[in-house]
N, CA, C and O of each residue as an XYZ file, in Angstrom:
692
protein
N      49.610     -0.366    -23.957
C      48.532     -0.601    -23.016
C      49.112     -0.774    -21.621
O      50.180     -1.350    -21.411
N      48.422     -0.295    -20.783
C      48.780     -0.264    -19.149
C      47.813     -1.431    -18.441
O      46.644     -1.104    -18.234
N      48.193     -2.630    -18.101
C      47.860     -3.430    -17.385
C      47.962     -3.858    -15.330
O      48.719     -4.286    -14.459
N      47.124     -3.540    -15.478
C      47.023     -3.460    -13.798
C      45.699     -4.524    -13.283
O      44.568     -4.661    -13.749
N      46.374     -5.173    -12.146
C      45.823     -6.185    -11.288
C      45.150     -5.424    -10.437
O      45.766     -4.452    -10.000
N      43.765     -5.634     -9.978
C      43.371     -5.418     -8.299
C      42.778     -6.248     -7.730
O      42.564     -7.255     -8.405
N      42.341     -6.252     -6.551
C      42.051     -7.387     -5.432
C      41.690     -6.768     -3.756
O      42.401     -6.073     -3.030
N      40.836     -7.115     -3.605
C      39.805     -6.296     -2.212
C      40.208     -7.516     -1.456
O      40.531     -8.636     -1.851
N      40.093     -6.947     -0.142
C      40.353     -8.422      1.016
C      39.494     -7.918      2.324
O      39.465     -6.702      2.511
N      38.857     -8.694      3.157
C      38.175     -7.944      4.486
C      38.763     -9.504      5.304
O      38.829    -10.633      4.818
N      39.034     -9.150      6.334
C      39.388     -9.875      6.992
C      37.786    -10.232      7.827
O      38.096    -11.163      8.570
N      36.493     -9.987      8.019
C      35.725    -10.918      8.466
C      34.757     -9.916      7.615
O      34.691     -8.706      7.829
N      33.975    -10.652      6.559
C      33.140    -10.261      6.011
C      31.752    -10.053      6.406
O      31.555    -11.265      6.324
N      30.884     -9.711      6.677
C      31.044     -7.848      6.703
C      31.839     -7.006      7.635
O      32.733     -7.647      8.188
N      31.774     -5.867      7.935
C      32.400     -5.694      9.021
C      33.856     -5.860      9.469
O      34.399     -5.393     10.471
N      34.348     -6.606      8.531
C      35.960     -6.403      9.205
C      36.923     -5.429      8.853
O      36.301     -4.510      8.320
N      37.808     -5.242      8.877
C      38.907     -4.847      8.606
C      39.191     -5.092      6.785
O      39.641     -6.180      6.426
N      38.906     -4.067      5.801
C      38.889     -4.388      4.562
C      40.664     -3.127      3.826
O      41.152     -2.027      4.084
N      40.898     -4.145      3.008
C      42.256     -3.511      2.337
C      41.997     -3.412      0.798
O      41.012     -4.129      0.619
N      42.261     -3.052     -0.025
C      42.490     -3.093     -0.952
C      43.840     -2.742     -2.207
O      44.648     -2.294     -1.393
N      44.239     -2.692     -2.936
C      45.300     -2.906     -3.851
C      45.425     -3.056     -5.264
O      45.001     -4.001     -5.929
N      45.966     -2.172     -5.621
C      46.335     -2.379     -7.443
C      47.822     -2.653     -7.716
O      48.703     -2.234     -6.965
N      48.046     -3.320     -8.738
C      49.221     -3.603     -9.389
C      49.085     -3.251    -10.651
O      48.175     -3.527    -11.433
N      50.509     -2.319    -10.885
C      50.680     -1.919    -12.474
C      52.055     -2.681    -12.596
O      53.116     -2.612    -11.975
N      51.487     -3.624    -13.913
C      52.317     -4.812    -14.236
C      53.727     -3.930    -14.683
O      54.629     -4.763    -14.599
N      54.055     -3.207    -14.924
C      55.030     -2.100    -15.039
C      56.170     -1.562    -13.790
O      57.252     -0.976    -13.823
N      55.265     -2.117    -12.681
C      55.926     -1.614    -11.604
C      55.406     -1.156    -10.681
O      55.456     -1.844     -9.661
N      54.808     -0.048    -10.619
C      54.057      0.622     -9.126
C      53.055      0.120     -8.474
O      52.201     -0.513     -9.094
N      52.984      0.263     -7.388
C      51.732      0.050     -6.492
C      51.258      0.596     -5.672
O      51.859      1.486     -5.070
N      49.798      0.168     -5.338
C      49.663      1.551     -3.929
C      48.671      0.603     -3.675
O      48.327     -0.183     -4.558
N      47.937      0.591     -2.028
C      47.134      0.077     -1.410
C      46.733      1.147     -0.070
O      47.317      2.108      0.432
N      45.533      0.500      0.193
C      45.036      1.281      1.516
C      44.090      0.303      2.018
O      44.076     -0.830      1.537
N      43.194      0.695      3.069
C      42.033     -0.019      4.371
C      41.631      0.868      4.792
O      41.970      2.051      4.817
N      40.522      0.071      5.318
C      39.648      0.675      6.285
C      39.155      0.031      7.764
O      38.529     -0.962      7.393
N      39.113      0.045      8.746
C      39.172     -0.696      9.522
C      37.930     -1.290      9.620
O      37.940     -2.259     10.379
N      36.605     -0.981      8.991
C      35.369     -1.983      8.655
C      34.762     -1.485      7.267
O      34.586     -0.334      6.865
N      34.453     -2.907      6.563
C      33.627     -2.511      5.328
C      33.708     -3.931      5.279
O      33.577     -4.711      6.223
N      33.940     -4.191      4.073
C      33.213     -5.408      3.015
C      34.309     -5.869      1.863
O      35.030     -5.159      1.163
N      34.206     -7.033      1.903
C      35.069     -7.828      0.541
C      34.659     -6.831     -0.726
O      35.579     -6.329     -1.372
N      32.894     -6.464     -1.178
C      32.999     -5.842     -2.286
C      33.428     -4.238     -2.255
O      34.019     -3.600     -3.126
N      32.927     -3.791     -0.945
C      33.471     -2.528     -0.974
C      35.059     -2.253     -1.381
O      35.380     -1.174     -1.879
N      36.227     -3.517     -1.084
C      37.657     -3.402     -1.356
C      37.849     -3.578     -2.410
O      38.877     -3.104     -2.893
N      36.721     -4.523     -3.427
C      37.303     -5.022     -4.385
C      36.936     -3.134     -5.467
O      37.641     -2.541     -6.283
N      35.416     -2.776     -4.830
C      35.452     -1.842     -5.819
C      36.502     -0.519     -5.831
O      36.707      0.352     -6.676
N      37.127     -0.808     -4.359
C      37.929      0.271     -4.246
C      38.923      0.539     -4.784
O      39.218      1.682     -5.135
N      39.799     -0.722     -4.991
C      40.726     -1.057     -5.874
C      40.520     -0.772     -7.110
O      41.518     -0.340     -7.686
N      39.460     -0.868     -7.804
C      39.150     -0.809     -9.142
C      39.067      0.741     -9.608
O      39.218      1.238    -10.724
N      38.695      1.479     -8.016
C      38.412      3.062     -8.305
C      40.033      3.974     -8.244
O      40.513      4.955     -8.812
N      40.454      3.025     -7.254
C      41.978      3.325     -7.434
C      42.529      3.205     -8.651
O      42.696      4.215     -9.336
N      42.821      2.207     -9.013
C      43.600      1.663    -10.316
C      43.453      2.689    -11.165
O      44.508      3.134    -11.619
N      42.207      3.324    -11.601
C      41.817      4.142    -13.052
C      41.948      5.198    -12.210
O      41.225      5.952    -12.861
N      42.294      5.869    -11.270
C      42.633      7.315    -10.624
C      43.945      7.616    -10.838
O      44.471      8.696    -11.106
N      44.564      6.167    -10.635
C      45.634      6.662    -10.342
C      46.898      6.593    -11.920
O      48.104      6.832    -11.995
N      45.490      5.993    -13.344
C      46.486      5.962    -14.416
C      45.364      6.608    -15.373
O      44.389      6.075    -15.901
N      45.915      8.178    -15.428
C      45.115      9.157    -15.858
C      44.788      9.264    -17.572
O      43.835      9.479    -18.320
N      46.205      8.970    -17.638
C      46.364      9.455    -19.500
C      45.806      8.766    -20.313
O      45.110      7.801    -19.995
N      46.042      9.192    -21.657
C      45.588      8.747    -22.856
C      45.722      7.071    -22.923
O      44.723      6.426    -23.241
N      46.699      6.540    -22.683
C      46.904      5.023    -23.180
C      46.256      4.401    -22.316
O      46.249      4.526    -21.091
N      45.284      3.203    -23.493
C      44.287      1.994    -23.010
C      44.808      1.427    -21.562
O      45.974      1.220    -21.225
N      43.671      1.247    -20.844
C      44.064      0.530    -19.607
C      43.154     -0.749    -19.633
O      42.108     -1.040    -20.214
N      43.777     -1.223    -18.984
C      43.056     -2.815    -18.500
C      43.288     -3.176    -17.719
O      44.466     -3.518    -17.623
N      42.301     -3.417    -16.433
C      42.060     -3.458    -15.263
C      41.857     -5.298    -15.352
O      40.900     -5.805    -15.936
N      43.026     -6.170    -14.609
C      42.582     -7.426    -14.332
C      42.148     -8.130    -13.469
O      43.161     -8.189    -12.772
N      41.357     -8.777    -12.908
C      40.365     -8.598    -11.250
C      39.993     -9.872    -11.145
O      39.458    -10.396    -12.122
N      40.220    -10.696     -9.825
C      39.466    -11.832     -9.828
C      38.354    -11.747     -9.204
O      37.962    -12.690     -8.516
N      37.495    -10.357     -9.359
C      36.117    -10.116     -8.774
C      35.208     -9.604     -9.801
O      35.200     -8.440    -10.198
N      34.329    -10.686    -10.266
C      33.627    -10.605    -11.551
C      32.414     -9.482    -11.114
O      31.884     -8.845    -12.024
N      31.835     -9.174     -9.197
C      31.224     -8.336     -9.019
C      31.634     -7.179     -9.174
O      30.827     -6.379     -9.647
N      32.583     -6.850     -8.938
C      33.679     -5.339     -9.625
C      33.783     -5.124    -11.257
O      33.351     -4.090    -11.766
N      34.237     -5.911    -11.847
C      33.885     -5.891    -13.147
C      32.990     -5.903    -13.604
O      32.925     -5.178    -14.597
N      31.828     -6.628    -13.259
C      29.973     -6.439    -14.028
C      29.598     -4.828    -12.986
O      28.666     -4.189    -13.475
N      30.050     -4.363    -12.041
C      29.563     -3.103    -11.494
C      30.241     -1.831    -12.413
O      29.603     -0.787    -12.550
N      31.651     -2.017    -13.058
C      32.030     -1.314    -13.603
C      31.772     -1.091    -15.213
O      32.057      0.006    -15.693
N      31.366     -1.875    -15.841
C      31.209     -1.995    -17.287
C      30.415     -2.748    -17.919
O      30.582     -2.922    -19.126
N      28.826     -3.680    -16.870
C      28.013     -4.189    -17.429
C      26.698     -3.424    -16.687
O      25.843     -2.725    -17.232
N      26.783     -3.669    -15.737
C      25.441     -3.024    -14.594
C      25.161     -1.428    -14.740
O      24.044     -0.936    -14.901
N      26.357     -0.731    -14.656
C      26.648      0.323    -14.172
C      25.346      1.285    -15.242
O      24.438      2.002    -14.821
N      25.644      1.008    -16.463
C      24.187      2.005    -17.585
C      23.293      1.381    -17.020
O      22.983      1.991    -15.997
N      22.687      0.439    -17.157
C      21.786      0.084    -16.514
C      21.221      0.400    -15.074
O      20.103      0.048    -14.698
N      21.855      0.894    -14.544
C      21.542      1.327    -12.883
C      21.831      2.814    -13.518
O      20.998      2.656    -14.412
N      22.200      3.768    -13.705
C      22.229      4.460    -14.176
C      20.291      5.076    -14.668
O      19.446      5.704    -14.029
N      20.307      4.478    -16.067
C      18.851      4.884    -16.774
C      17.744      4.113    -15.683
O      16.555      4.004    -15.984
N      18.099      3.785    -14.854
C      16.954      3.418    -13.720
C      16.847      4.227    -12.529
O      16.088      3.859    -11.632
N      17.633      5.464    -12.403
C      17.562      6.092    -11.384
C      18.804      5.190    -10.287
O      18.800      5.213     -9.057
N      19.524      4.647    -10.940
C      20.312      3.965     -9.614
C      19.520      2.935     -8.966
O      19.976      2.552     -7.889
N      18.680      2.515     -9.277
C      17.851      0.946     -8.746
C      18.721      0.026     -9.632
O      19.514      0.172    -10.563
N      18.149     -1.095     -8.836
C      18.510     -2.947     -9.857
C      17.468     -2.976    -10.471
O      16.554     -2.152    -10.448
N      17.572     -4.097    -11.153
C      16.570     -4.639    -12.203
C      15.451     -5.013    -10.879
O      14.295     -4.906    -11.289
N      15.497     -5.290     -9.881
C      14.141     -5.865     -8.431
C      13.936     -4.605     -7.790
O      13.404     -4.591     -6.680
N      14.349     -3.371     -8.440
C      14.130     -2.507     -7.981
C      14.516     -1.641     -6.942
O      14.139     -0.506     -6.651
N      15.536     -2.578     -6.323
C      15.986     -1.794     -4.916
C      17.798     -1.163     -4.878
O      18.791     -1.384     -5.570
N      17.552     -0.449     -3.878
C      18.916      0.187     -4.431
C      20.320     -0.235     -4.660
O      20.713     -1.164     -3.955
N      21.347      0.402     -5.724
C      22.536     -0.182     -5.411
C      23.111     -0.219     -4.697
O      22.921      0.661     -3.858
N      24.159     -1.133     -4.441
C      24.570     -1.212     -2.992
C      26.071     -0.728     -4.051
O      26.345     -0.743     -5.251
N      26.828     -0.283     -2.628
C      28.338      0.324     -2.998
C      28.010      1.345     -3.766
O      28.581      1.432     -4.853
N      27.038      2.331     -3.392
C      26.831      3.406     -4.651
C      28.138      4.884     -5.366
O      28.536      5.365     -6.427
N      28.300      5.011     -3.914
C      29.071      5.767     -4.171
C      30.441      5.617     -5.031
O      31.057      6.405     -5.749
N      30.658      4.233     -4.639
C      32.182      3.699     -4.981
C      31.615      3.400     -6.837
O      32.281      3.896     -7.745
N      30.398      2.585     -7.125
C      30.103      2.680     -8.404
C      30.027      4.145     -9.153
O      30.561      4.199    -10.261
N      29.443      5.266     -8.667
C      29.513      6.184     -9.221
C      30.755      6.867     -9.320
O      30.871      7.329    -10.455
N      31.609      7.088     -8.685
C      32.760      7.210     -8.752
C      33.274      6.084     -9.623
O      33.448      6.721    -10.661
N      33.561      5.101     -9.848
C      34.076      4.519    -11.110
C      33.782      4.938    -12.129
O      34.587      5.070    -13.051
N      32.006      5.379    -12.217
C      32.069      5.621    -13.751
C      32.104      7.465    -13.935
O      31.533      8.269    -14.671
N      32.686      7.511    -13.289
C      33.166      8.878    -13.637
C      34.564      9.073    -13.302
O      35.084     10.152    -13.585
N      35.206      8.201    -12.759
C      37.010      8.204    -13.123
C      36.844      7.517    -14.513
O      37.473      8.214    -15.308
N      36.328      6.554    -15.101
C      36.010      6.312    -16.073
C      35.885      7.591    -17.514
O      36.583      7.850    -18.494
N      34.974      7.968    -17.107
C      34.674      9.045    -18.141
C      35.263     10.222    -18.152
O      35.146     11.062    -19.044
N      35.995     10.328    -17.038
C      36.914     11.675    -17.120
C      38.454     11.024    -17.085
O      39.295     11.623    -16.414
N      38.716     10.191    -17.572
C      39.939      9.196    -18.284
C      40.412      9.584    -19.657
O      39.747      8.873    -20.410
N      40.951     10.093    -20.146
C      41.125     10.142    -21.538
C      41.328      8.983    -22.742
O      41.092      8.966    -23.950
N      41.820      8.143    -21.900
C      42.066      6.766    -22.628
C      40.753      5.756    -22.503
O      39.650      6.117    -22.094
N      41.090      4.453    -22.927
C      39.782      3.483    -23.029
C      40.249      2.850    -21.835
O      41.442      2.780    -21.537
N      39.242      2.356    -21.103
C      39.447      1.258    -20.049
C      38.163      0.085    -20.498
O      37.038     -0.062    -20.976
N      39.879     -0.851    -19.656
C      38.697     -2.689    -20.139
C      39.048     -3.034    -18.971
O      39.799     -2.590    -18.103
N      38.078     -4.280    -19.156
C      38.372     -5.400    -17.738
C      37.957     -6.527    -18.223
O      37.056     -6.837    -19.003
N      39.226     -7.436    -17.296
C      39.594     -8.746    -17.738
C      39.269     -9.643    -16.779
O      39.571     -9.116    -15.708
N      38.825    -10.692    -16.599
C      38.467    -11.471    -15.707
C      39.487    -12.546    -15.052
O      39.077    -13.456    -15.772
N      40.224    -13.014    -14.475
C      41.261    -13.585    -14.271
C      40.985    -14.849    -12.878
O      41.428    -14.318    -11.859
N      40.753    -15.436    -12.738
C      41.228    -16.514    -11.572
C      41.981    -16.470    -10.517
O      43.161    -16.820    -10.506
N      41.173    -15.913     -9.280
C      42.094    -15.945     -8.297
C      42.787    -17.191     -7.659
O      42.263    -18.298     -7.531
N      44.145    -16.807     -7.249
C      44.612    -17.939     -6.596
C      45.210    -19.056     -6.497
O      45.571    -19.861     -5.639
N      45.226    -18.847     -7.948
C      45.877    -19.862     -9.038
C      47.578    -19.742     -9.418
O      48.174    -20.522    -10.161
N      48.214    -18.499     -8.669
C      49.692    -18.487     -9.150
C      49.796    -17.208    -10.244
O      50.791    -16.913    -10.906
N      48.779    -16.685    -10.247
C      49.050    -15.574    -11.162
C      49.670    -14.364    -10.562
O      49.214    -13.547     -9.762
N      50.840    -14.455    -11.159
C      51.600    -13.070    -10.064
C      51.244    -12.140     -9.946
O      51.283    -11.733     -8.784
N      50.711    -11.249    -10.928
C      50.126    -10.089    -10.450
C      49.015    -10.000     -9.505
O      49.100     -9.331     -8.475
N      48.234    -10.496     -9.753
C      46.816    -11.044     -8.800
C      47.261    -11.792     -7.685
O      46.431    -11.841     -6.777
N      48.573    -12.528     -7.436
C      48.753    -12.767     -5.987
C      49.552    -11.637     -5.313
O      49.516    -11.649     -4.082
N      50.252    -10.686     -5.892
C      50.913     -9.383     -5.098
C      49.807     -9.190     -4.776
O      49.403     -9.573     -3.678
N      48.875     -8.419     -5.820
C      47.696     -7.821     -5.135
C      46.908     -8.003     -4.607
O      46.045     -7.146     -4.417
N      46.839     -9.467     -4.025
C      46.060     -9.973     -2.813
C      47.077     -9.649     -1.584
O      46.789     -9.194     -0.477
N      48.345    -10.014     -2.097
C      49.293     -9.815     -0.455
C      48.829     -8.311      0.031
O      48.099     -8.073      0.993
N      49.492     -7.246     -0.965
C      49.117     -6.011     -0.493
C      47.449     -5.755     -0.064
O      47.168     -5.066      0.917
N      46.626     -6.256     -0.736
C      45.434     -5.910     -0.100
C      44.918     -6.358      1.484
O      44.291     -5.709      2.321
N      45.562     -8.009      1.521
C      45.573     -8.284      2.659
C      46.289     -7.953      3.723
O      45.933     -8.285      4.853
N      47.491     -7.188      3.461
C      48.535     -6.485      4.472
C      48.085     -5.001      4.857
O      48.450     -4.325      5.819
N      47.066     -4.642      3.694
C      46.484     -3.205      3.944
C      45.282     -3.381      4.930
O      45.097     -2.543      5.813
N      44.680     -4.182      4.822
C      43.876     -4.794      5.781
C      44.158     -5.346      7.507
O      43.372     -5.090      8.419
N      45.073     -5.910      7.623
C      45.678     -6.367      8.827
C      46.075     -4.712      9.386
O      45.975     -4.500     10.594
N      46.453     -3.749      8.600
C      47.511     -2.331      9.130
C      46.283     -1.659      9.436
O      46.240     -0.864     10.375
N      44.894     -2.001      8.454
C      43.802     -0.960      9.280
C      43.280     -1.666     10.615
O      42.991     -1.070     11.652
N      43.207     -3.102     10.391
C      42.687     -3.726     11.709
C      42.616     -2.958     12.922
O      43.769     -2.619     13.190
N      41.554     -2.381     14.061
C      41.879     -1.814     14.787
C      42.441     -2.730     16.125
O      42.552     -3.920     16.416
N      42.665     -1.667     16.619
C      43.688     -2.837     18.109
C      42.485     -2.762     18.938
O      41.470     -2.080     18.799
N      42.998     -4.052     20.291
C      41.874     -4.587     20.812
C      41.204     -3.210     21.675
O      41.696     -2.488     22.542
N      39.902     -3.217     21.029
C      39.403     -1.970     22.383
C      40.014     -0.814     21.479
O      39.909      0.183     22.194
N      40.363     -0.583     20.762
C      40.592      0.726     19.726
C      39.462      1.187     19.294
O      39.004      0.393     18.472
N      38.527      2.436     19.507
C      37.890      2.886     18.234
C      38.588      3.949     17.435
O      39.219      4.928     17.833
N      38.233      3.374     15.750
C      39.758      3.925     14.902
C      38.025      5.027     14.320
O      38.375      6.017     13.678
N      36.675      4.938     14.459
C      36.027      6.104     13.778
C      36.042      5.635     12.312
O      35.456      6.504     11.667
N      36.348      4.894     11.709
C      36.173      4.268     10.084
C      38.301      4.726      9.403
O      38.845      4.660      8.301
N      38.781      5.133     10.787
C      39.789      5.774      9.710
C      40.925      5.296      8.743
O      41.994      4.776      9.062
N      40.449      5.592      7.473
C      41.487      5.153      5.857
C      43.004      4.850      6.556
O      43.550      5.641      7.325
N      43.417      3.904      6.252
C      44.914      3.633      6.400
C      45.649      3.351      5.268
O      45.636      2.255      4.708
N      46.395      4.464      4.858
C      47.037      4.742      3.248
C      48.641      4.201      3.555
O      49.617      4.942      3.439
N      48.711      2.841      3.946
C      50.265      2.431      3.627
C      51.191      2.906      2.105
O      52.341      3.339      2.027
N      50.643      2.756      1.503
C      51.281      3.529     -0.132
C      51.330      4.919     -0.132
O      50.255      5.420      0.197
N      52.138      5.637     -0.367
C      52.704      6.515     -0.551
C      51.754      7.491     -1.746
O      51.265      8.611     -1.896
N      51.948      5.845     -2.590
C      51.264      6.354     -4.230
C      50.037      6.513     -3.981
O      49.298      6.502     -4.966
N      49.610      6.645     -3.064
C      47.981      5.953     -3.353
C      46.995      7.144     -3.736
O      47.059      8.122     -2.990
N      45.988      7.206     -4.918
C      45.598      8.080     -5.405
C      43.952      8.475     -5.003
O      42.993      7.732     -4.795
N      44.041      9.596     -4.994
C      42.381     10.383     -3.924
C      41.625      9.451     -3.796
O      41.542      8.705     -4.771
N      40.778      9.118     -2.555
C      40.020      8.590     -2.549
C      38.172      9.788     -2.677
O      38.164     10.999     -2.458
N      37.388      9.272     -2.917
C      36.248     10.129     -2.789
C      35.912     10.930     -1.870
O      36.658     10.875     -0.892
N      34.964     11.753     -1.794
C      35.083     12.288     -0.902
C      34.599     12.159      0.464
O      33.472     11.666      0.418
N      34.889     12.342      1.413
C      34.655     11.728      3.020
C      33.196     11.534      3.097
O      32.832     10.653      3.876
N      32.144     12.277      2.348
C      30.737     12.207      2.982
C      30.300     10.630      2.002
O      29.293      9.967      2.250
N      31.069     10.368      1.166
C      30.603      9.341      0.015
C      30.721      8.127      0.601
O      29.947      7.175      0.505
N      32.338      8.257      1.583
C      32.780      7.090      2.344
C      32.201      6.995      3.247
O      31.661      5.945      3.597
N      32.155      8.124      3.902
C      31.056      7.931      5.347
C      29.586      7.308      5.022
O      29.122      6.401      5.713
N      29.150      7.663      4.323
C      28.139      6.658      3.410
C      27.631      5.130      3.673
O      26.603      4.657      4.158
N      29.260      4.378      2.931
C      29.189      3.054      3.075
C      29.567      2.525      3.910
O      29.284      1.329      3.988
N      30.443      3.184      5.013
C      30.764      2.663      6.298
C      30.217      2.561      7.618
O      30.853      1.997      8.508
């Protein structure tokens, strides 16, 4: 089984400067930002990362101290789904794109994916790398004073695996 940490960070929620980050307890990592979005937009980004970027057959498990990323990925998600993409109050999902894209890195995964719920903040190493990197991916998109950066992705990782496509992001930003 392939175990990987993620963790979203925005430096002023809404609107700030948002990073995100996965850890594969194995070793690799990759992170990126955006210079405005949202704590959940990072956390789901991370989560869309993580399963992009670990394609094959063997079980994954995604560990997250964002229980809204995890109930968007594997409790909500059918449910918004057989509703046309509404909530249960009827109104639309928010982060749509980034949810639909999960559940279709999801389903075009060959292996099983889970998610684990974990405690941020508490000393758990994997989940505190992947807050550092998310929050360092965040500070690198920050724009400078009087900068307009236009929404633009800042891919410090090397590794870092496709993000959706520009009209999906342009979307939520």
């Amino acid at each position: 089984m392939i175990t990987v940490s993620t963790d979203g960070s925005c430096l002023k929620n809404p609107g700030g400067a948002s990073g995100w980050a996965w850890v594969d307890h194995a070793g690799p990592t990759a992170s990126g930002g955006i210079a405005s979005g949202t704590n959940q937009i990072a956390e789901l980004m991370a989560v869309l990362q993580a399963i992009t970027a670990h394609p094959g057959p063997e079980p994954l498990m995604i560990e997250s101290d964002s229980q809204y990323a995890i109930k968007c990925a594997s409790v909500w998600v059918a449910g918004w789904r057989r509703k046309g993409w509404r909530t249960a109050s009827g109104g639309p999902v928010q982060n749509l794109a980034l949810v639909q894209g999960i559940e279709r890195a999801i389903a075009e995964r060959t292996g099983p994916v889970t998610f684990t719920w974990v405690r941020g903040h508490v000393g758990n190493h994997f989940n505190e790398l992947a807050d550092e990197l998310a929050g360092a991916a965040a500070r690198a998109a920050a724009p400078a004073a009087g900068a307009d950066t236009g929404g633009t992705l800042a891919r410090p990782a090397a590794s870092a695996a496709p993000i959706p496509p520009a009209q999906e992001l342009d979307a939520l930003f």
